[in-house]
C-alpha atoms as one frame of an Amber mdcrd trajectory, in Angstrom:
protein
  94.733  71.456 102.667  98.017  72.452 104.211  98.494  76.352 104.611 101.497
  77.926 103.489 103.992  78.638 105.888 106.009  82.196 106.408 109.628  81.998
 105.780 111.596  82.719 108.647 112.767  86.302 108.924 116.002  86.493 106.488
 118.935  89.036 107.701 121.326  87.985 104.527 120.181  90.093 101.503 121.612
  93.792 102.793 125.174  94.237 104.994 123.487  95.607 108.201 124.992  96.280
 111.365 124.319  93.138 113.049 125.800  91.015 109.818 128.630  93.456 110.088
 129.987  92.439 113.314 129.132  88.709 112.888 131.050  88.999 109.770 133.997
  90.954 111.728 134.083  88.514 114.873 134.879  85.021 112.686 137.966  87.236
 110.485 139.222  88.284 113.937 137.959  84.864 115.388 140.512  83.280 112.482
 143.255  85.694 112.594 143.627  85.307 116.257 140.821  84.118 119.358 142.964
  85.628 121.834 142.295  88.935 121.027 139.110  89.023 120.649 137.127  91.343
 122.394 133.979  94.228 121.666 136.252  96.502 120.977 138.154  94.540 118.546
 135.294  93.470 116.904 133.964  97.054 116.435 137.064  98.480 115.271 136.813
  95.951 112.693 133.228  96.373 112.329 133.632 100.148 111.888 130.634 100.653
 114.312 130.776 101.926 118.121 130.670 100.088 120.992 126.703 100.392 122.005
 125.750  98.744 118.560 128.005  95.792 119.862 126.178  95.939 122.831 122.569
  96.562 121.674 123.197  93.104 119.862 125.093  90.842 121.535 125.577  90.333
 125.546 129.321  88.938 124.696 131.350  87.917 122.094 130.396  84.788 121.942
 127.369  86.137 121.365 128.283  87.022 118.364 129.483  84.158 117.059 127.075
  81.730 118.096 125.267  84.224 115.822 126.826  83.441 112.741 125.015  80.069
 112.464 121.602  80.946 112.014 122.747  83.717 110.009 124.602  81.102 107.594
 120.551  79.094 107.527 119.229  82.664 106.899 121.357  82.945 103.882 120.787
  79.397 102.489 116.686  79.887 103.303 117.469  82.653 100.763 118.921  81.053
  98.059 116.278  78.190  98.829 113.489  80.564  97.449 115.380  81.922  94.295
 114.564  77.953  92.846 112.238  77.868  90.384 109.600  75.860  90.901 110.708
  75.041  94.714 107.191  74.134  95.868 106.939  71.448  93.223 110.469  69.374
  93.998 109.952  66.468  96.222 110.726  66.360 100.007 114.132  64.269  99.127
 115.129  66.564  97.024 114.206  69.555  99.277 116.094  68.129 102.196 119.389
  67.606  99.961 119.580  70.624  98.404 118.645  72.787 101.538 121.997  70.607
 103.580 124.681  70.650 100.669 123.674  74.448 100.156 124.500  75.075 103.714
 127.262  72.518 103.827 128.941  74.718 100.934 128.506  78.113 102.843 130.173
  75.957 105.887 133.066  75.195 103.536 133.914  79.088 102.806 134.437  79.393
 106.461 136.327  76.541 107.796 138.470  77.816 109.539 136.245  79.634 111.682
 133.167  76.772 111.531 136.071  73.844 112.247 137.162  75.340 116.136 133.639
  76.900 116.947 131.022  74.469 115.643 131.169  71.604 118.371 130.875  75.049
 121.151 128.570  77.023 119.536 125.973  75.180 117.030 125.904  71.946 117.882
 123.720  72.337 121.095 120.221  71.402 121.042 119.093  74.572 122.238 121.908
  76.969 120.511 120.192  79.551 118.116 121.622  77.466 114.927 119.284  74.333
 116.262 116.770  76.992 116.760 116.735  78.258 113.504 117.388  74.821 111.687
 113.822  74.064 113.214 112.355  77.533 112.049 113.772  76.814 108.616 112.207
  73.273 108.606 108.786  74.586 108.950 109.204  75.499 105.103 111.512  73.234
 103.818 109.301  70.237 104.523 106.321  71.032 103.557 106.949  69.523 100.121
 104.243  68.123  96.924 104.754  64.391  97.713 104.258  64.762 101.606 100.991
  62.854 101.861  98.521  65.450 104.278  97.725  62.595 106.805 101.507  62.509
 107.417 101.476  66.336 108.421 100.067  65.231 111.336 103.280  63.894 111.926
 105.466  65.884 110.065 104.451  69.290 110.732 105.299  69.287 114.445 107.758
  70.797 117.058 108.553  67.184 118.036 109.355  66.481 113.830 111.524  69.214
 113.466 113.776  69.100 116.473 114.439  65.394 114.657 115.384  66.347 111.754
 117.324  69.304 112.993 119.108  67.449 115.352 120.357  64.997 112.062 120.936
  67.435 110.294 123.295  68.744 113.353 125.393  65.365 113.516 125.400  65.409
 109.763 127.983  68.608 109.739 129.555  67.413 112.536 130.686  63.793 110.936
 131.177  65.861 107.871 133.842  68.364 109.600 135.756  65.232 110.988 135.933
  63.398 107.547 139.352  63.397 105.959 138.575  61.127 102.857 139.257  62.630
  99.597 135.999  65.748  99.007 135.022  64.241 102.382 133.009  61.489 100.492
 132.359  59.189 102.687 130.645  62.004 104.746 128.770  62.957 101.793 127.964
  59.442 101.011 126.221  59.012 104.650 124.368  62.307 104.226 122.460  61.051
 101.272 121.513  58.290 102.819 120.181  59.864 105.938 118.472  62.591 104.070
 116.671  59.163 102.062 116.082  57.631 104.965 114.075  60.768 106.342 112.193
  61.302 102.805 111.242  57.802 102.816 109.610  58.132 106.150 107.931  61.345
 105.602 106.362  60.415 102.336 105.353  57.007 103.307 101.983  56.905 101.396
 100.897  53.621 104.251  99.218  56.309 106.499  97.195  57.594 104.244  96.332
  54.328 102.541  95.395  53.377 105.988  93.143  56.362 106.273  91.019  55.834
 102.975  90.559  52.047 103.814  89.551  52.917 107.087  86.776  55.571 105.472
  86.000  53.379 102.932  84.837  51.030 105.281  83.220  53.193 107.224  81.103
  54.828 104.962  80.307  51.003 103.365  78.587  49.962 106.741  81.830  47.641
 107.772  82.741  49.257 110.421  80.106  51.753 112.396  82.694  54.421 113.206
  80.610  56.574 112.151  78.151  56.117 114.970  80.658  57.172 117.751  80.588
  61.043 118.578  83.097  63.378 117.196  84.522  60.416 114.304  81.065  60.354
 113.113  81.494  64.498 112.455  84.634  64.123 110.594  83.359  61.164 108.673
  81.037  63.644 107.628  82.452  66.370 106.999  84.608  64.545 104.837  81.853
  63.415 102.846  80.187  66.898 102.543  83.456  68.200 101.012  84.016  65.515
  98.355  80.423  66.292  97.666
């Protein structure tokens, strides 16, 4: 059985001083790049300069930070669903993009000119927190458990994060009408991805391969350590 996973840490629910200056450094970032600086930012902010600097190293800092605040926030409205655990993966995959894709939209301007720069990195704190988000989001009702083994890794996640990475990017270069074409691709991709992860041949695989194993065709369960699982396997169905 698959344990439940702790949601990443979410910053979004209540204004604090870190959201504050993200918050303060893409209006400034929009209204004009050129002049932003700490003390800009903390003037807008309303804070002093030492929270600026207990947070962030620089300003870009700061809004390299606004990415994996904007996952925080969707993670968030991710676990007001009802019912969340039950949906199936495709459906958990689709909702958890568009969601974010629609905070993206309220801040084009700013996402547009910084996105390529500051998110789309492999090892910027948006793909970092993509990942940490993933931990949750795919661990879904119709994910077959032999597929975890799989699915549920560091290797998995950096994947799917990293699609889910090109996604925005094709989707903040399409100029067709509601960006449909875009939107079109990212539904495909995201059943592309559920399709793999809830391929049900693995497992199949796996109960074949017991049932012929505890039916004398094949003497797997002779050999050390494959014999013990074999067995334990059986205890527990007993």
């Amino acid at each position: 059985m698959i344990e439940p996973i702790a949601r990443p840490t979410v910053h979004a629910s209540v204004p604090t001083d870190w959201t504050i200056l993200i918050e303060a450094v893409a209006d400034l970032y929009v209204e004009d790049p050129t002049h932003l600086t700490p003390e800009t930012v903390c003037q807008r902010a309303g804070v002093d300069r030492d929270v600026f600097d207990h947070h962030f190293g620089s300003v870009n800092d700061a809004i390299r930070a606004w990415y994996p605040l904007a996952v925080d926030r969707v993670v968030e409205q991710m676990a007001e669903i009802p019912d969340l655990d039950r949906l199936p993966l495709q459906d958990r995959l689709g909702t958890f993009c568009f969601m974010l894709l629609d905070l993206l939209e309220t801040r084009l301007d700013f996402v547009r000119p910084t996105y390529r720069y500051h998110a789309a990195g492999c090892g910027s704190p948006f793909h970092h927190r993509l990942r940490d988000a993933l931990k949750v989001e795919l661990s879904a009702a119709d994910v077959p458990g032999v597929n975890y083994v799989v699915v549920d890794t560091e290797a998995a996640r950096f994947v799917i994060a990293e699609s889910i990475v090109q996604m925005i990017g094709v989707w903040l270069e399409d100029e067709s009408p509601d960006r449909e074409r875009a939107t079109a691709l990212i539904d495909r991709v995201l059943a592309l991805l559920a399709e793999i992860m809830t391929n049900r041949v693995p497992q199949k695989t796996v109960d074949l391969v017991r049932y012929a194993v505890e039916a004398g065709y094949l003497p797997l369960d002779r050999v050390p350590f494959i014999g013990d699982l074999f067995r334990e396997s059986k205890a527990e169905d007993g």
